[in-house]
C-alpha positions as CSV (number, residue, x, y, z in Angstrom):
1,X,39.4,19.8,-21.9
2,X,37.5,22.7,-23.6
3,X,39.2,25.2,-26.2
4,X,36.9,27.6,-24.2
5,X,38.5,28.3,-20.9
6,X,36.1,30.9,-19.7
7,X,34.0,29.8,-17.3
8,X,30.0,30.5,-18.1
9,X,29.5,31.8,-14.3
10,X,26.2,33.2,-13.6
11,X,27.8,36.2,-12.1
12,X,29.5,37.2,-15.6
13,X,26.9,35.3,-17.6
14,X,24.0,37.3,-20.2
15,X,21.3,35.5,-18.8
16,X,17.5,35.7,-19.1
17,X,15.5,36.1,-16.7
18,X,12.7,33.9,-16.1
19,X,9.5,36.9,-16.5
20,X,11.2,37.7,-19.9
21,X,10.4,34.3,-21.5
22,X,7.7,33.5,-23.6
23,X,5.6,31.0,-21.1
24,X,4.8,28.5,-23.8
25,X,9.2,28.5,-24.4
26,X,10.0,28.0,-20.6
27,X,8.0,28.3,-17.3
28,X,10.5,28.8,-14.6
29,X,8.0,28.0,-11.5
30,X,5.8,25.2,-13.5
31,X,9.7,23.6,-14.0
32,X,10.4,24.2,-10.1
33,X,7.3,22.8,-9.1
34,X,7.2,19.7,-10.6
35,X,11.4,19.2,-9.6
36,X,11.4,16.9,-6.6
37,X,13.3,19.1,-4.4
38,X,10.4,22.2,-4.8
39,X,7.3,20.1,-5.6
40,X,4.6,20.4,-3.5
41,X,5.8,23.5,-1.9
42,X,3.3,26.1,-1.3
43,X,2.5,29.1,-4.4
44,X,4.2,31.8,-2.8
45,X,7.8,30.4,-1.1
46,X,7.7,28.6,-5.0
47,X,7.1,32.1,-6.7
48,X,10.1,34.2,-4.8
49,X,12.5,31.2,-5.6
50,X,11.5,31.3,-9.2
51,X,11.6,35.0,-9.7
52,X,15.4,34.5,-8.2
53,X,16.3,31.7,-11.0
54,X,18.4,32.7,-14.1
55,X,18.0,30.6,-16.8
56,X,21.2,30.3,-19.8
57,X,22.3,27.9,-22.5
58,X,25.7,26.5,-22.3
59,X,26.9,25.5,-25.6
60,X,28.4,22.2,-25.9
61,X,32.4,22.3,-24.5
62,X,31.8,25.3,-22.9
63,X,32.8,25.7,-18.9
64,X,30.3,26.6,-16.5
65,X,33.0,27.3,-13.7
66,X,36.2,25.7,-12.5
67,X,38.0,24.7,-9.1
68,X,38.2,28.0,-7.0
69,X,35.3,30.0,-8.4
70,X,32.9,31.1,-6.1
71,X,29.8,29.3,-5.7
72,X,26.5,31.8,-5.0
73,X,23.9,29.4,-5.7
74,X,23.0,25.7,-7.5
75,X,22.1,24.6,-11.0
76,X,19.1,22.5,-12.1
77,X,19.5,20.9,-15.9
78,X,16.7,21.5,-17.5
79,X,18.2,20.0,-21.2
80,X,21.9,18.5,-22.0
81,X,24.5,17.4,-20.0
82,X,26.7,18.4,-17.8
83,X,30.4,16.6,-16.8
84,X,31.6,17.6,-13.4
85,X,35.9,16.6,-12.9
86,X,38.7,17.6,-11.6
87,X,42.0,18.1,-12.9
88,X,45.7,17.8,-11.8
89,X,48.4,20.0,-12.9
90,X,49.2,18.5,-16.2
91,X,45.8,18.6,-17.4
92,X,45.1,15.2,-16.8
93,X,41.2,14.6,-15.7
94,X,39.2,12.8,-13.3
95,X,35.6,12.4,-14.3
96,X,33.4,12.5,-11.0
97,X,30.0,12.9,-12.3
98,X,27.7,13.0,-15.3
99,X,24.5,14.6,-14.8
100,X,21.4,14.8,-17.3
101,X,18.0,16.8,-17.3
102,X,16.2,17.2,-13.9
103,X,19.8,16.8,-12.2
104,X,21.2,19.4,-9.6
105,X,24.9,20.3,-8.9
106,X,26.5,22.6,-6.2
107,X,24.2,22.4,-3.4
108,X,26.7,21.5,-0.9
109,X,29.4,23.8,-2.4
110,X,26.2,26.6,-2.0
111,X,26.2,25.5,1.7
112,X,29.2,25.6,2.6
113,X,30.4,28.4,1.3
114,X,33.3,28.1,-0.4
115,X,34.7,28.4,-3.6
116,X,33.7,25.3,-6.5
117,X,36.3,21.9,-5.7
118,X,36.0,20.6,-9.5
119,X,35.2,21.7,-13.2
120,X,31.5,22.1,-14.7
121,X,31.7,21.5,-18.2
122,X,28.8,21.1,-20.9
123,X,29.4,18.2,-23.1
124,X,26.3,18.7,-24.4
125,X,24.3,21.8,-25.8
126,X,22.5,22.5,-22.6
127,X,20.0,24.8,-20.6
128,X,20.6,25.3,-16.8
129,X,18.4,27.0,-14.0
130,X,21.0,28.8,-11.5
131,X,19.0,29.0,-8.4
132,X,20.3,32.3,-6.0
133,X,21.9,31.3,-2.8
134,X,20.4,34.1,-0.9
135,X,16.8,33.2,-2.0
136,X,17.7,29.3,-0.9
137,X,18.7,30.4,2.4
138,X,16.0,32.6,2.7
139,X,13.0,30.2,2.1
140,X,14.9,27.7,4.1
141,X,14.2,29.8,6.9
142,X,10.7,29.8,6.4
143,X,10.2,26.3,5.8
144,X,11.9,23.4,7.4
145,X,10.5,20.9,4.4
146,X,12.6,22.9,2.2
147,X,16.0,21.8,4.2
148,X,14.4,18.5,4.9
149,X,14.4,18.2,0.8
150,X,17.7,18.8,-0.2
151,X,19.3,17.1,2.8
152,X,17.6,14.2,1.1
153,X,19.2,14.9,-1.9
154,X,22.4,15.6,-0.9
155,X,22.5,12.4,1.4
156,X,20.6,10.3,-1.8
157,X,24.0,11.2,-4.5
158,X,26.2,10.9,-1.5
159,X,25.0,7.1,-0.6
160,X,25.4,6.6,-5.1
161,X,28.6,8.3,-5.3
162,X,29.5,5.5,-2.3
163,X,28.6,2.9,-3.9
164,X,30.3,4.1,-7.5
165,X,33.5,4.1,-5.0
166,X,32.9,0.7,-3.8
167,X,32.2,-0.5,-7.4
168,X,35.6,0.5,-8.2
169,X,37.5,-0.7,-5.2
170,X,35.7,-4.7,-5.4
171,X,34.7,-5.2,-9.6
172,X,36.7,-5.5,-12.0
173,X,36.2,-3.5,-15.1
174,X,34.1,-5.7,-17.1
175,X,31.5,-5.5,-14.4
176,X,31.4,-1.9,-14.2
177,X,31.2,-1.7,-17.8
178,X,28.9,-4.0,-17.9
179,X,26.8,-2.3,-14.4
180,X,27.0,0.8,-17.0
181,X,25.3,-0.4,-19.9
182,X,22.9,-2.2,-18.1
183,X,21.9,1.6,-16.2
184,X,21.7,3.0,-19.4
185,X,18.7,0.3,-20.3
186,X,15.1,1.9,-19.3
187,X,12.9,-1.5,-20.0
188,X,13.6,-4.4,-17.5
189,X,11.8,-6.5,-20.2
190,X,15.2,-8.9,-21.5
191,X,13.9,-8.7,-25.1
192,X,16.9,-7.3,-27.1
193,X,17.5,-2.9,-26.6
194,X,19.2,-0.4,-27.7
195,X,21.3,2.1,-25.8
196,X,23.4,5.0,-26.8
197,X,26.6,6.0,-24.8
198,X,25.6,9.5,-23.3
199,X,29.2,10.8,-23.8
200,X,32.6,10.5,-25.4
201,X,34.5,7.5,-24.7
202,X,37.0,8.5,-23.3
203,X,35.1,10.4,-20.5
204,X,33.2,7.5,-20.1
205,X,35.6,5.3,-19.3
206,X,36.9,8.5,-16.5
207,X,33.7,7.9,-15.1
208,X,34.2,3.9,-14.1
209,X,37.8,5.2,-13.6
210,X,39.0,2.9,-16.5
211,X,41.4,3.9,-19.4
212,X,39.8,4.6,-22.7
213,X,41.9,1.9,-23.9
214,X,40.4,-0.3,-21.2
215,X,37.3,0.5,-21.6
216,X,37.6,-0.4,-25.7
217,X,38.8,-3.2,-25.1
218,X,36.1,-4.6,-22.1
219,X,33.6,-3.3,-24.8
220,X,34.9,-5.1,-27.9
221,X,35.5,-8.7,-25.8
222,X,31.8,-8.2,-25.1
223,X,30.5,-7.7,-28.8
224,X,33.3,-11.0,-29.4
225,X,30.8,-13.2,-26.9
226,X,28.2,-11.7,-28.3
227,X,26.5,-10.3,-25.9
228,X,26.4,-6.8,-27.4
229,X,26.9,-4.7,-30.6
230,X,28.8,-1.8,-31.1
231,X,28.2,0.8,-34.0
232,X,29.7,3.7,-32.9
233,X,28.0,5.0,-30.1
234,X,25.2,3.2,-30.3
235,X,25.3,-0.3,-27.9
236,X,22.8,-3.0,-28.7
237,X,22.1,-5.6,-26.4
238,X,20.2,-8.5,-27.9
239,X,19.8,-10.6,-25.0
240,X,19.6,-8.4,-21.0
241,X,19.9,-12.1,-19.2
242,X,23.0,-12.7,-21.0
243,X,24.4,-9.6,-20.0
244,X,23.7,-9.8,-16.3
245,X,26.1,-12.7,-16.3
246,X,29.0,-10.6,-17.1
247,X,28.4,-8.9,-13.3
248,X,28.8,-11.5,-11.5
């Protein structure tokens, strides 16, 4: 975990607001409008929830908030990326999610009220919007397309964080490594890519609820059939039809 305990809370945080930035650095609302959750809604509704958004760089290993903090709005990545866990008593750590730019995290906390359930951590140098609570609730009851929007959301990385559970429960780890890799590959094309692990191993292999031992090893008796490369964190994958065997 992070040698910086102190969570970067909005509440406690020096932020910048969004009218103090240079517009060609960071547009708060042209950001918002174009993020699937606010785009298309109208100038004004888009305006109040944008003059409402604080905007703060979180150093990599630094802790946004932990289990029992309280929650008065959500976060949008705008840059980096942010590990959410949780933790047992002697430290050890479950990873639940990695999220990357255009990714949100804590609506449902925001909704229900209560204090955060897991750890926000930055693993990466990031940049995060914090959206305000108050001006959430607020436009939501103006506009029902608003709700509609993040109940979509919500029920979209509800139905993935299902299936991430079933993956676990019915594959065996070489498939889920192997599912993993093949989401990190942007061209479908199966001419040879290259990907590069977005985080540490280690939290990684958290993630597909492996050890890092595991996971090293699933990744090294791949590169032995050659059917990747490993140099460091870089993964290269000469041939995507011969991977897609290892799934099945």
């Amino acid at each position: 975990m992070s040698n910086n305990p102190a969570p970067l809370h909005p509440a406690g945080l020096k932020t910048t607001h969004s009218k103090d930035l240079r517009p060609h650095l960071f547009n708060t609302t042209e950001f918002l409008e174009n993020h699937p959750l606010f785009h298309g809604l109208a100038p004004e509704p888009l305006a109040r929830i944008a003059k409402s958004a604080q905007i703060f760089e979180a150093p990599q290993d630094s802790v946004l908030f932990k289990a029992g903090d309280s929650c008065c709005g959500f976060h949008i990545i705008v840059y980096g990326q942010i590990k959410l866990s949780v933790q047992n008593a002697k430290g050890g750590e479950k990873v639940i999610e990695l999220l990357g730019p255009g990714q949100s995290f804590g609506e449902a906390v925001m909704f229900l009220e209560t204090p955060y359930r897991v750890v926000a951590e930055a693993i990466a140098d990031s940049k995060l919007l914090h959206i305000d609570r108050a001006a959430v609730f607020a436009e939501l009851d103006r506009d029902p397309l608003l709700a509609r929007r993040i109940i979509s959301s919500l029920s979209m990385r509800l139905h993935h964080l299902g299936s991430e559970l079933k993956s676990q429960a019915l594959q065996s780890g070489t498939q889920r490594v192997v599912g993993y890799l093949l989401s990190l590959v942007d061209d479908a094309d199966n001419a040879g890519v290259q990907v590069v692990l977005p985080a540490r191993k280690n939290i990684i292999a958290s993630r597909l609820n492996l050890t890092q031992e595991h996971f090293s090893r699933i990744l090294h008796g791949l590169a032995g059939v050659g059917v990747i490369g490993i140099q460091g964190q870089k993964i290269t994958i000469p041939d995507l039809a011969a991977l897609h065997k290892h799934t099945g």
